[in-house]
C-alpha positions as a printed Julia matrix, in Angstrom:
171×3 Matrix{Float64}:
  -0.04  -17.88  -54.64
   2.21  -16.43  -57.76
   1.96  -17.91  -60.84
   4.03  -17.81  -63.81
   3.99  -14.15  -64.76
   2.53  -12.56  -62.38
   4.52   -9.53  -61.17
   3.99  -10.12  -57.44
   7.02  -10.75  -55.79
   7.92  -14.34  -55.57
   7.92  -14.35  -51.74
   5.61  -17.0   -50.05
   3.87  -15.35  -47.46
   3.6   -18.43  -45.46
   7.04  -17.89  -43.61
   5.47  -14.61  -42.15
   2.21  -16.34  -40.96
   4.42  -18.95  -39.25
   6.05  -16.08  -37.68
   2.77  -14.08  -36.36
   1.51  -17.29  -35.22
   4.84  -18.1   -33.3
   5.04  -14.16  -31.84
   1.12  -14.63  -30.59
   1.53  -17.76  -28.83
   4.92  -16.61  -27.16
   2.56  -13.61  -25.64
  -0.14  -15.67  -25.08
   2.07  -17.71  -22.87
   3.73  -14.68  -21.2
   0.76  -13.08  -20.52
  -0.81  -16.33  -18.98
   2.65  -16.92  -16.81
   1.99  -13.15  -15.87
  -1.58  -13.92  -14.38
  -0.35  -16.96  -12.33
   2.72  -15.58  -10.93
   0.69  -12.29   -9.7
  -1.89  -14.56   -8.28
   0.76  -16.8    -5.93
   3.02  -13.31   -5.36
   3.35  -12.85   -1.51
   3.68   -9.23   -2.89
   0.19   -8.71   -4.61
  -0.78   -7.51   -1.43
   1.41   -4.81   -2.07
  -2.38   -3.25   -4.77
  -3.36   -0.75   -3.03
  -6.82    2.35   -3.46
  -5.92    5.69   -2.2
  -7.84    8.78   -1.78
  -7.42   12.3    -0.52
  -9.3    13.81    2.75
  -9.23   16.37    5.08
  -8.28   15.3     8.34
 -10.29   17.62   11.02
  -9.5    16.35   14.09
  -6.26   13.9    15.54
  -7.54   11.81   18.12
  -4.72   10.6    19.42
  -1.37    9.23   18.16
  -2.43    6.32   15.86
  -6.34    7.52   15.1
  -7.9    10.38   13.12
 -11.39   12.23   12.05
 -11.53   13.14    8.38
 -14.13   15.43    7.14
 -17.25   12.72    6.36
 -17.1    12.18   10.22
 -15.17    8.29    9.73
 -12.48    7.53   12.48
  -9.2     6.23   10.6
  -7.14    4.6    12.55
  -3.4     4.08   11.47
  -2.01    0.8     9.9
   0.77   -0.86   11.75
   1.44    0.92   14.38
   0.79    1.62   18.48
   1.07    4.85   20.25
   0.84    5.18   24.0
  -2.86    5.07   25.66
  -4.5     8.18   27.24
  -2.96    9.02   30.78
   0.34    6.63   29.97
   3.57    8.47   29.09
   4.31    9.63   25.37
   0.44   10.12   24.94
   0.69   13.54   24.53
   3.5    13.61   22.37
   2.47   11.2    20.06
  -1.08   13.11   19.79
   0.57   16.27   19.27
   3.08   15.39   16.73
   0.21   13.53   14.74
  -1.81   16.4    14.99
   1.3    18.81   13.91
   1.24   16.68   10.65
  -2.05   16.23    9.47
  -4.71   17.59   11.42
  -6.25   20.84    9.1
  -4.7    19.37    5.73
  -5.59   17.23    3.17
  -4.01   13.35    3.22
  -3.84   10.37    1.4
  -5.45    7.46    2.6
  -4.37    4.11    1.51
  -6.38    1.16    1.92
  -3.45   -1.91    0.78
  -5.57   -5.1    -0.31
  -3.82   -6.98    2.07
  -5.63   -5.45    5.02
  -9.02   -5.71    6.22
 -11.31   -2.17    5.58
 -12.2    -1.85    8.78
 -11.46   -2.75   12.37
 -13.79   -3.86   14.96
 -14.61   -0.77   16.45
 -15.63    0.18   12.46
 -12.14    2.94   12.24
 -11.31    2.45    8.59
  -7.32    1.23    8.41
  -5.15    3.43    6.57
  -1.57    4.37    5.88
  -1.87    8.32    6.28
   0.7     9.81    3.56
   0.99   13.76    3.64
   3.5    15.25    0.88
   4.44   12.11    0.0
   5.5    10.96    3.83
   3.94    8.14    5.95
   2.51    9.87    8.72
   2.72    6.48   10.84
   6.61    5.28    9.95
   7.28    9.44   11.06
   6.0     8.5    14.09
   8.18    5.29   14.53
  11.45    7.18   13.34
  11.49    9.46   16.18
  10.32    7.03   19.06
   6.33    8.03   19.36
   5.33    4.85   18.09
   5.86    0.91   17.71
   5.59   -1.48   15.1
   2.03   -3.68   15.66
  -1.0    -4.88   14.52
   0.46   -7.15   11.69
   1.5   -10.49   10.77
   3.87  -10.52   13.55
   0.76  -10.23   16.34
  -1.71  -12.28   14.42
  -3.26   -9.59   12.03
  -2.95   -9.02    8.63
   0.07   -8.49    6.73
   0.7    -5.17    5.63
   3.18   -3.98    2.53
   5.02   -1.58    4.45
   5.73   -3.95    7.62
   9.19   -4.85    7.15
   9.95   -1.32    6.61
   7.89   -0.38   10.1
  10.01   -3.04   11.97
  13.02   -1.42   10.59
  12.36    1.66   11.89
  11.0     0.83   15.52
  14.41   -1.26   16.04
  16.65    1.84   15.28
  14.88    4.08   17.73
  14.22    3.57   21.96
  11.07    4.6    22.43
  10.56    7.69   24.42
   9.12    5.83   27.43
């Protein structure tokens, strides 16, 4: 408060508390709004944990070893079964693009850790590529195992779909 004489500026500082109080509710309220629409996003899904392995040994088209020994098997897509045409391909072009290097697993929330068979489920990125949608683009794989068959959703789906529709397959 200023009183006669003082040589404080005459400015009530009042005006400014009004303001601060104004500014912290308006990000109090953003930040709540924030909280509730990631909690009802279809999209939150789309969190994902990563980490980087060495793959030692392709299995076949949609299933890897990495170096602790675990069986990985690929998220959201199908490659042909042993003795069944394209098996060999599909194995071989996996293997040409990870077996012997380091990857990035990704583990999307969306998507249960593990499968019954206890193969962890994992996108497989190398150099910033999806091993499994390389596989779709040139016809070595289909789009499954996701909310279209009665699995989990997965974030890169639609994408998937896209990709198996603008291919034939090679069998």
């Amino acid at each position: 408060m200023v009183r006669a004489g003082d040589s404080a500026h005459p400015v009530s500082v009042a005006p400014a508390r009004i303001v601060l109080l104004l500014l912290g509710i308006v990000v109090g309220v953003v930040g709540v709004r924030m909280v509730i629409d990631a909690r009802d996003d279809p999209m939150r899904s789309a969190r994902t944990s990563a980490q980087t392995v060495l793959v030692v040994e392709v299995v076949d088209g949609d299933t890897l070893v990495i170096g602790s020994g675990r069986h990985v098997r690929l998220i959201g897509i199908d490659t042909p079964e042993r003795d069944t045409c394209g098996y060999q391909r599909a194995s071989d072009a996996l293997r040409s693009l990870v077996e012997g290097r380091k990857v990035r697993l990704v583990n999307p929330e969306s998507v249960q850790d593990q499968d019954r068979y206890g193969r962890l489920l994992r996108y497989v990125d190398r150099e910033g590529a999806d091993a499994g949608l390389d596989l779709l683009r040139v016809g070595l794989a289909v789009a499954r195992y996701d909310s279209r068959d009665g699995y989990d959703p997965h974030p890169r789906e639609e994408r998937y779909h896209r990709a198996d529709r603008a291919v034939a397959s090679i069998c």
